[in-house]
C-alpha positions as CSV (number, residue, x, y, z in Angstrom):
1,X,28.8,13.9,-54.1
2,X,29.2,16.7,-51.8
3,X,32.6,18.7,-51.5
4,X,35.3,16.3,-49.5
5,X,37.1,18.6,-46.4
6,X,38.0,17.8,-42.9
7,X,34.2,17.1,-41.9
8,X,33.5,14.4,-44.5
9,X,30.8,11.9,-42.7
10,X,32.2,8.3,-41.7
11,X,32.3,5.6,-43.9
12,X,32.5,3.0,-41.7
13,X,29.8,0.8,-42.8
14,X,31.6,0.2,-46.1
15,X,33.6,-3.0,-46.9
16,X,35.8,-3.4,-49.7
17,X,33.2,-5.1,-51.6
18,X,31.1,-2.0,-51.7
19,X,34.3,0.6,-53.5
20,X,34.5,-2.1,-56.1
21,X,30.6,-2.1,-56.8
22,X,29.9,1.6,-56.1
23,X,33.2,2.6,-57.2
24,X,34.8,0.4,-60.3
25,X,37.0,2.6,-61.5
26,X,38.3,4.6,-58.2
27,X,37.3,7.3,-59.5
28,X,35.4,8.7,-56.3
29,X,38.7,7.3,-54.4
30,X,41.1,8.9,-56.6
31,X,39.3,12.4,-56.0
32,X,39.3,11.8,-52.3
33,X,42.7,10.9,-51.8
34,X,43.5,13.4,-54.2
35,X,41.8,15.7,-51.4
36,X,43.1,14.2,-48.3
37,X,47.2,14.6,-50.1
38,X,46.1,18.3,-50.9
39,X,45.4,19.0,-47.5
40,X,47.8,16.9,-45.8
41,X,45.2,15.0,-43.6
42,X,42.3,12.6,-43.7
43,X,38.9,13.3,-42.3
44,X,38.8,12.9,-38.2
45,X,35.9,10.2,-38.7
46,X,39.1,8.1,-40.1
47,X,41.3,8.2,-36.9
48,X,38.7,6.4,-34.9
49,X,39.5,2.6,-35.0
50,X,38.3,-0.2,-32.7
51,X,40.7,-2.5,-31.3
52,X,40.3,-6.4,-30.3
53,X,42.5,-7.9,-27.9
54,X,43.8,-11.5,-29.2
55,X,45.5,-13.9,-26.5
56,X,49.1,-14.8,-27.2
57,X,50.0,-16.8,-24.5
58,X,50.6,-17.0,-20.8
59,X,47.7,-15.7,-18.0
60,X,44.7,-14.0,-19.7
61,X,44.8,-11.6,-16.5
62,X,48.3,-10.4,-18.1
63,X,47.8,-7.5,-20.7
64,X,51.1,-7.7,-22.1
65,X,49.8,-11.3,-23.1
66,X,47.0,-10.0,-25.1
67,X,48.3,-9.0,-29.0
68,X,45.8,-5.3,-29.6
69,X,44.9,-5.6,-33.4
70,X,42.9,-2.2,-35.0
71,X,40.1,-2.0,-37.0
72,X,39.7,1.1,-39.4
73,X,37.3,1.9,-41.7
74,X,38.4,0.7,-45.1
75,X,38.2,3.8,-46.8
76,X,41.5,4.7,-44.4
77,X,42.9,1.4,-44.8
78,X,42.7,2.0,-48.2
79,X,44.4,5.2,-48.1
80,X,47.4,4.2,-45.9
81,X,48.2,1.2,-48.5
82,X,48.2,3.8,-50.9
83,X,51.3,5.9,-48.7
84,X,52.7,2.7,-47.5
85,X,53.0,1.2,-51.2
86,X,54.4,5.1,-52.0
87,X,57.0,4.7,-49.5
88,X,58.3,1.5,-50.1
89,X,58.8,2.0,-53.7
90,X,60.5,5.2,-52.5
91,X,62.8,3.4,-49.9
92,X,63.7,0.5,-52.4
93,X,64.5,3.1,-55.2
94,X,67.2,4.6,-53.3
95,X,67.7,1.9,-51.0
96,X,67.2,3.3,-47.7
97,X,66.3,0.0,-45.5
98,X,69.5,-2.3,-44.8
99,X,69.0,-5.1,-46.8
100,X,68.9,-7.2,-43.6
101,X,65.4,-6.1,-42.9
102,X,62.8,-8.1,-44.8
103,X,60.0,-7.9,-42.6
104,X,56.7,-6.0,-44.0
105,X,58.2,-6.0,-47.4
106,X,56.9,-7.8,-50.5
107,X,59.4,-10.4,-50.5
108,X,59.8,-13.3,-49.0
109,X,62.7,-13.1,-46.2
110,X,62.2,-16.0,-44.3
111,X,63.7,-18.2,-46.5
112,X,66.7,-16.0,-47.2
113,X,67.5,-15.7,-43.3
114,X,67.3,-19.4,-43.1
115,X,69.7,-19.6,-45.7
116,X,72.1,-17.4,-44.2
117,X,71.8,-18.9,-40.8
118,X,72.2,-22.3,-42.4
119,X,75.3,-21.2,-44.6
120,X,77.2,-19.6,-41.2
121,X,76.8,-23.0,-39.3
122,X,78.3,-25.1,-42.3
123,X,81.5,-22.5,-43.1
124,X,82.5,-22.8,-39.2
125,X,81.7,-26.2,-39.1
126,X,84.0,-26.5,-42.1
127,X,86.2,-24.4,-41.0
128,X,85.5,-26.2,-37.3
129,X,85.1,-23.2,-35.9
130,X,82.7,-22.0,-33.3
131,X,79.5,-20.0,-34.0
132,X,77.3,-17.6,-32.1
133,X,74.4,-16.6,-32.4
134,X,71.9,-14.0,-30.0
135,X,68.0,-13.5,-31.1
136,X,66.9,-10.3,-29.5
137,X,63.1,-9.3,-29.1
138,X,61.7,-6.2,-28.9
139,X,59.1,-5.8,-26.0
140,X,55.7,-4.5,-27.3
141,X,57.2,-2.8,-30.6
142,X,54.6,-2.1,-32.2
143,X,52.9,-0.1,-29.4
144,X,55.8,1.5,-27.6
145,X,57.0,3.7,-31.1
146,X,57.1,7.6,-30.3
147,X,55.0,9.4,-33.0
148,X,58.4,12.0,-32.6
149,X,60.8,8.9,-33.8
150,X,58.6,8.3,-37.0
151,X,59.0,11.6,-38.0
152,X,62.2,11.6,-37.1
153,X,62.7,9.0,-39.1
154,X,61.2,9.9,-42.4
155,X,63.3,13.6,-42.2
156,X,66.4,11.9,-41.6
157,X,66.0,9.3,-44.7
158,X,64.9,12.7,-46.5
159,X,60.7,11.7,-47.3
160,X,59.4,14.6,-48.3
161,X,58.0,17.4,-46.5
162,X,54.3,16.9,-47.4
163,X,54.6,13.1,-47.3
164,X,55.7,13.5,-43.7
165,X,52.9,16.1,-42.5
166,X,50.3,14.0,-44.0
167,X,51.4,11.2,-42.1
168,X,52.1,13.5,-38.9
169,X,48.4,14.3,-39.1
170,X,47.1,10.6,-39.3
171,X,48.1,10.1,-35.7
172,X,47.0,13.8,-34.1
173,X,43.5,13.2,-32.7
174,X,43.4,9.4,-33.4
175,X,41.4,7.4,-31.3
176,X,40.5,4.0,-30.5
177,X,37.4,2.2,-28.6
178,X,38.4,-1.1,-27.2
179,X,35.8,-4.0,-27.8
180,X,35.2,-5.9,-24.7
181,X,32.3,-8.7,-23.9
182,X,30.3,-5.7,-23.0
183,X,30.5,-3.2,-25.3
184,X,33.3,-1.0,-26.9
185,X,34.6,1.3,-24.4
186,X,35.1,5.0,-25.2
187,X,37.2,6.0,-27.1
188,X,41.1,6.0,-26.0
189,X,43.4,8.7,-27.0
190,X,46.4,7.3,-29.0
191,X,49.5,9.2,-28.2
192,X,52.4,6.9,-28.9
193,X,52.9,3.4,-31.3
194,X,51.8,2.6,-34.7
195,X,48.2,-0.2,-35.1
196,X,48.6,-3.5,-35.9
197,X,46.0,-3.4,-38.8
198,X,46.9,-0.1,-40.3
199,X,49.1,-1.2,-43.8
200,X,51.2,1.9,-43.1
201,X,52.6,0.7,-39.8
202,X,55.0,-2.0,-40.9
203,X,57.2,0.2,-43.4
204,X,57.2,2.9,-40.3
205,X,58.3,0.8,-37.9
206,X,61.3,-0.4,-40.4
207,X,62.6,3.0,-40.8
208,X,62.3,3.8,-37.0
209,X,64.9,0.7,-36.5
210,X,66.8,0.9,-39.9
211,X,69.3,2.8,-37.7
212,X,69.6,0.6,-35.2
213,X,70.0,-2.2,-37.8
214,X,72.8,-0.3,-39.9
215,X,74.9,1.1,-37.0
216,X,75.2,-2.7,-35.5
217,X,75.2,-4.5,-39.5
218,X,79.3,-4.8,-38.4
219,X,81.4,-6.4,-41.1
220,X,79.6,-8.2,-43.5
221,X,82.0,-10.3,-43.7
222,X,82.4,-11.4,-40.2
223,X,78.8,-10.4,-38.7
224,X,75.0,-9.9,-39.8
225,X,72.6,-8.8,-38.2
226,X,69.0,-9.8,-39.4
227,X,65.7,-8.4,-38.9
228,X,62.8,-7.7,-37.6
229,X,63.7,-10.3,-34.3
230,X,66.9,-9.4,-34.6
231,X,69.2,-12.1,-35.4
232,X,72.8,-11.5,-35.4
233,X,75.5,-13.9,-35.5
234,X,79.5,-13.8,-35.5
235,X,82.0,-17.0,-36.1
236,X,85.6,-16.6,-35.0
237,X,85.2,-14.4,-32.5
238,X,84.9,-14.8,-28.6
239,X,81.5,-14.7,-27.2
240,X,82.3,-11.5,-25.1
241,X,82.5,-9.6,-28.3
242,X,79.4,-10.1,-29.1
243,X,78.4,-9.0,-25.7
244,X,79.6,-6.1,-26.1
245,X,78.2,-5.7,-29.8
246,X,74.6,-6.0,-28.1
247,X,74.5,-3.1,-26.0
248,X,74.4,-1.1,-29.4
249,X,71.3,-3.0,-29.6
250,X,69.7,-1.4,-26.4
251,X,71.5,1.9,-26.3
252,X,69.7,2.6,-30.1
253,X,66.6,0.9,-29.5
254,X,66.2,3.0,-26.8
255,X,66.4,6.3,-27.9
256,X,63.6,5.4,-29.9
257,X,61.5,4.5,-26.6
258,X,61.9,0.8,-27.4
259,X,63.2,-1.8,-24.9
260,X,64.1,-5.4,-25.2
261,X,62.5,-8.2,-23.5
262,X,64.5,-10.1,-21.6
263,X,62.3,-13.5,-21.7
264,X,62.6,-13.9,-25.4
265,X,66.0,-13.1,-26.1
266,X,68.1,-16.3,-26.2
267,X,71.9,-16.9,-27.2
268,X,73.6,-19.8,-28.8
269,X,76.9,-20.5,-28.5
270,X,78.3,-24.0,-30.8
271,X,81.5,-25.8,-30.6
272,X,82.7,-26.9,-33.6
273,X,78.8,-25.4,-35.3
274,X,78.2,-28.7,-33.5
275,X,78.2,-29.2,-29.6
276,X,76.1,-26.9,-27.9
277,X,78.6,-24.7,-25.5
278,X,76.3,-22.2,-24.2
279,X,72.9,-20.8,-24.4
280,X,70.6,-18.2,-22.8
């Protein structure tokens, strides 16, 4: 095998089927990645990805109704499970997300969240108090991240420097060919946003909002906020306060370059956690 460096030829005719058979033991893996962390970035071959466009919903002559999903070559994909499984055993060792966030991590939060929603409504019906409740969307997460907030991110939970280079690297130079009925089209520069499809993006887009989350969280005891469409909810309180608790919301979100969207936001407002009141 020749010497791995920054010109190491694509790979992107292999599938994972072919590491396990040419490759049983990882070793040839292990000594590449082994390269890539020594040098704090992966060959340029592995920033090129090409991207499919899935319809959501609405008018296919909309882009912001089509969901942009990335292919890499797997020896990358490989690679960036290896960081992303680094840094989430990292972040749960000293507990850096808030423990509202359970999206992209290996448990199941779904559940839990239904739990908690389900447990609010019966205390203030109980109590026969009222309950509100607010969902909040973020418009085109994903794709909207700075690359300057992840780092920003990782320095501030204190990552470590080379961790935090190598990932700096993965997005300088990366590119993207869109796949239309045509043909791919060349290759577009990607200068802001983490891929769908790339296993590093989830846990990077949880620590670019884990502030966000922690600074609204509020008293546990009163409030929670849950994530990743943020939930938050509030019983006896008046529905201006939670008003005012949103702009939080915004104000952090965007100094991360993220915006909400309006047309999937909706608030609930229940008399008695029974009788409807209001809702937006």
């Amino acid at each position: 095998m020749p010497p791995i460096g920054r010109e190491l030829c694509p790979w992107s005719g292999r599938n994972y089927k072919h590491w396990r058979e040419v490759d049983p033991g990882s070793k040839i893996l292990c000594r590449v990645f082994n390269t890539c962390l020594k040098l704090k970035d992966v060959p340029p071959s592995w920033k090129n990805s090409s991207t499919i466009l899935i319809h959501k919903d609405g008018e296919v002559d909309q882009i912001n109704n089509w969901r942009p999903i990335a292919l890499s070559n797997t020896i990358y994909k490989l690679f960036t499970k290896f960081l992303a499984r680094k840094l989430a055993e990292w972040c749960e060792e000293h507990s850096i997300l808030s423990p509202a966030q359970k999206g992209f991590t290996p448990y199941d939060g779904v559940i839990e969240h239904n739990f908690l929603i389900n447990t609010h409504l019966d205390r203030a019906r109980s109590a026969q108090g009222n309950a509100f409740l607010a969902w909040l969307d973020v418009s085109n997460a994903f794709g909207s991240v700075p690359h300057e907030a992840i780092i920003h991110a990782l320095r501030s939970e204190g990552a470590d420097g080379d961790f935090i280079e190598t990932v700096a690297n993965l997005y300088v130079g990366a590119s993207s060919s869109i796949l239309t009925e045509e043909g791919p089209s060349d290759p577009l520069p990607i200068l802001c946003g983490v891929k769908q499809g790339c296993p590093l993006s989830g846990i990077l887009f949880n620590l670019v909002i884990n502030e966000t989350i922690q600074c609204v969280q509020g008293n546990p005891k009163d409030d929670k906020v849950l994530a990743p469409t943020i939930l938050s909810f509030c019983k006896q309180r008046e529905i201006k306060f939670r008003r005012r608790t949103h702009r939080p919301h915004g104000a952090f979100l965007q100094r991360v370059a993220l915006n909400l969207n309006p047309s999937k936001c909706a608030t609930l407002h229940l008399f008695l956690a029974r009788y409807p009141v209001g809702q937006g």
